[in-house]
N, C-alpha and C positions, 0 to 999 in steps of 0.2 A: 084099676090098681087098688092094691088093697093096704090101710096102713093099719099098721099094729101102734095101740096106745099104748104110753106109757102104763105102769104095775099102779094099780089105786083107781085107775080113768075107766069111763063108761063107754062103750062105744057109740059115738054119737051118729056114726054113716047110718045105722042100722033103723035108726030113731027118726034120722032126720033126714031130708033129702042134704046132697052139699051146699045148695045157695043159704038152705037154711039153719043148718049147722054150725055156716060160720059165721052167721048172725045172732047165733042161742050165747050167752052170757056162760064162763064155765063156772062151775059150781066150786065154793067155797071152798078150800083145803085139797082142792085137785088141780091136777096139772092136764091138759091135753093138746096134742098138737095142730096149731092153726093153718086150715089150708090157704093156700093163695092162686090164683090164676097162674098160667105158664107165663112166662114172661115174652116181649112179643121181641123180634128180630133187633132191632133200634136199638131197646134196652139191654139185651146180651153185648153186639158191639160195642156198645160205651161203658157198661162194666170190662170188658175184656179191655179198653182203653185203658178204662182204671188202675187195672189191674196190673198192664205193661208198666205204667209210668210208676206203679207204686214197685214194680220189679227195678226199672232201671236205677239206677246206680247216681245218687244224688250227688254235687261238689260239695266236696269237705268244706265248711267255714273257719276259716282261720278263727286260734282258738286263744280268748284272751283271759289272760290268769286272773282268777279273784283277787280282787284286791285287798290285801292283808292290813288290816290297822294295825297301829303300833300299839305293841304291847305296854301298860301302864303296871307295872309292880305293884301287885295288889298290897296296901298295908301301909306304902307311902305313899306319902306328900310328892305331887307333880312340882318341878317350880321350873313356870313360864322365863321368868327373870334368867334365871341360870343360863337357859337353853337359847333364848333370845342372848343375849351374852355372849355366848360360846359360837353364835352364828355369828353377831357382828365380827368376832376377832376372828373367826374365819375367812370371810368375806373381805377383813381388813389384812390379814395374812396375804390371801391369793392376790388383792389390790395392791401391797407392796412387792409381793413378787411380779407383778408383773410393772409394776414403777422401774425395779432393779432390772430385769430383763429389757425394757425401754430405754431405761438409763447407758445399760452397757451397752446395745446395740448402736445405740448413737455415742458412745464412746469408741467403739471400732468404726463406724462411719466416720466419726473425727480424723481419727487415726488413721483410716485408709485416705480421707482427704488431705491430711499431711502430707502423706508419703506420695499422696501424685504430686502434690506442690512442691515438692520434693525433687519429685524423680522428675520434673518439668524443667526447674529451676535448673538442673544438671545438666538435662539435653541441652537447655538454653545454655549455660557455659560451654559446653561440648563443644555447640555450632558455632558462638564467639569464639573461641581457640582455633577452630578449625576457620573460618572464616581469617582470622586473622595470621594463620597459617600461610594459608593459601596468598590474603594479600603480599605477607614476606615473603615470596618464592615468585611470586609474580613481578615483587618492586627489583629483587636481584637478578628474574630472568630479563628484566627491563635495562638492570644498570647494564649486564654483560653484554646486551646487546649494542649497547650505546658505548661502551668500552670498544667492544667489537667492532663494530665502525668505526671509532676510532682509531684503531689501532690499524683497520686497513687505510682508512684517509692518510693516515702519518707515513705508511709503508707505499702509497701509493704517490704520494708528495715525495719521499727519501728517493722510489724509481723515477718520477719524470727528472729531479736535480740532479742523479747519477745521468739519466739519456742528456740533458739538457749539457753538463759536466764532457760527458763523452762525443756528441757535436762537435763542441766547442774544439775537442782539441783536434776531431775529426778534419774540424773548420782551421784550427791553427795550424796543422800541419800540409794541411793543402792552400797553405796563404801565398806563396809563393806564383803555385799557380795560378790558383784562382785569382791574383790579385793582377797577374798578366795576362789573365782568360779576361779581367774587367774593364781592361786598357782595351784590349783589344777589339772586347764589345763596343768600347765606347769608341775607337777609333772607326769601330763600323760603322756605328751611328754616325759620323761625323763624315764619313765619305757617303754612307745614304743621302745625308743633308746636300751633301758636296760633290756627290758622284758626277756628275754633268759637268760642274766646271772642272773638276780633277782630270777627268776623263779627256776634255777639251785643253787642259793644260799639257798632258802627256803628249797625245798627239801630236800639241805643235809644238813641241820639243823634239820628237823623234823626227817627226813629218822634218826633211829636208829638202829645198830644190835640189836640181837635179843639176842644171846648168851644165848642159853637155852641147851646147852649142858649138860654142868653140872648142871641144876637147876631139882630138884627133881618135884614129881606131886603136892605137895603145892604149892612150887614157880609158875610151869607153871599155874595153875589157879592162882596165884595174879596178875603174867605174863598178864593172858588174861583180869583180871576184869580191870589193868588199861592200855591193848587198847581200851578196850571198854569205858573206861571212857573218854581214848581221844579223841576215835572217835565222840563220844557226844559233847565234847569240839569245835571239830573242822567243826562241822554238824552246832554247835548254832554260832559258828565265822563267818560261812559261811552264815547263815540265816540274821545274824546282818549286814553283808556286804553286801547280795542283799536289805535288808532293805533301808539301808543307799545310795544305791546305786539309788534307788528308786526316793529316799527323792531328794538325788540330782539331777538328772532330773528333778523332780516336780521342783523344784528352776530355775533350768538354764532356762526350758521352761516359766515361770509365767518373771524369769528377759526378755529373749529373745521380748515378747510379747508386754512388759513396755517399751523398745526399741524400736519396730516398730512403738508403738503408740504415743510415742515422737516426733520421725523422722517425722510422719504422721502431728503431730501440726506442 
């Protein structure tokens, strides 16, 4: 390969071999261009690396603004004092606004805690009102019951004196019998006591000898027509007393009944 020198340059390939060429020093006030070996496989790839990384696409760095000094008005006087000054009463400014923001917030905290001691206070009278509500409705649902009761006890006392009333005269106007049903009982008691010898008293009462010894065959037929008449006699006595006997059961039962049904009222 053949290179062309720069305009002013010598041609050195011609002169020199290349090893030695590019060992010859170039001459003052010229320019000529220096050869180099071909570059070997290694070194292509690791520039072609270079090259990649130098193509891809760096991250941006967040970008921080210069920092601007304060401008000082050329021609005056700075004053420290002043500005130092004007910062305390700043700082003394935002410190009592935020005292007053402090202040009032615990002034509505106050105030809110009022109003629950408040609204507390209330429910608590509420629930005394109602609590003592409830005990007045309770002491009169108490009395009326105890009224109530009483007033059956009294009406219950007015019915047994009205039945006890109505007995009585139940009782009085069956005196008559009853007082002859109580003879009667008691006469039975007294022949229960006494039935044996009543019994044995009757008998030899009735029981007569007969003494038909000496009575001829006229006498003994009037003899017989008056047993037979007694026996008649004492058949209708007998008939009159299961009668009677009747009768009275019929009574004691019909009184007995008038009694239950009394007691019953």
């Amino acid at each position: 390969m053949r290179l062309e020198p720069e305009r002013g340059s010598l041609r050195t390939h011609a002169l020199f071999p290349p090893s030695e060429a590019s060992a010859v020093p170039p001459a003052p006030g010229s320019s000529r261009l220096l050869l180099s070996p071909p570059p070997l496989p290694e070194e292509e790839a690791a520039e072609e690396e270079e090259e990649e990384e130098e193509e891809r696409p760096k991250p941006s760095r967040p970008v921080v603004p210069p920092l601007i000094p304060p401008k000082i008005p050329e021609g005056e006087r700075v004053d420290f004092d002043d500005i130092h000054r004007k910062r305390m009463e700043k700082d003394l400014l935002e410190l009592q606004t935020l005292i007053d923001v402090h202040f009032e917030q615990r002034k509505k905290e106050e105030e809110e805690l009022v109003a629950l001691k408040e609204r507390i206070e209330r429910r608590r009278a509420e629930r005394a009102e109602q609590q003592r509500f409830r005990t007045e409705k309770e002491r009169e649902r108490q009395a009326k019951l105890v009224e109530e009761k009483m007033r059956k006890e009294e009406e219950e006392a007015k019915k047994r004196a009205e039945d006890d009333a109505k007995k009585k005269k139940v009782l009085s106007n069956m005196g008559a019998h009853f007082g002859g049903y109580l003879v009667k009982a008691e006469q039975k008691r007294g022949k229960r006591q006494t039935g044996r010898e009543m019994k044995l008293r009757i008998l030899s009462e009735r029981k007569k000898p007969l003494n038909i010894d000496h009575m001829g065959e006229e006498q003994l037929r009037e003899k017989a027509q008056e047993l037979s008449d007694w026996i008649h006699q004492l058949e209708s006595e007998k008939f009159d007393l299961m009668e009677k006997l009747k009768q009275q059961k019929y009574e004691i039962n019909v009184l007995y009944n008038r009694i239950s049904h009394a007691q019953k009222l």
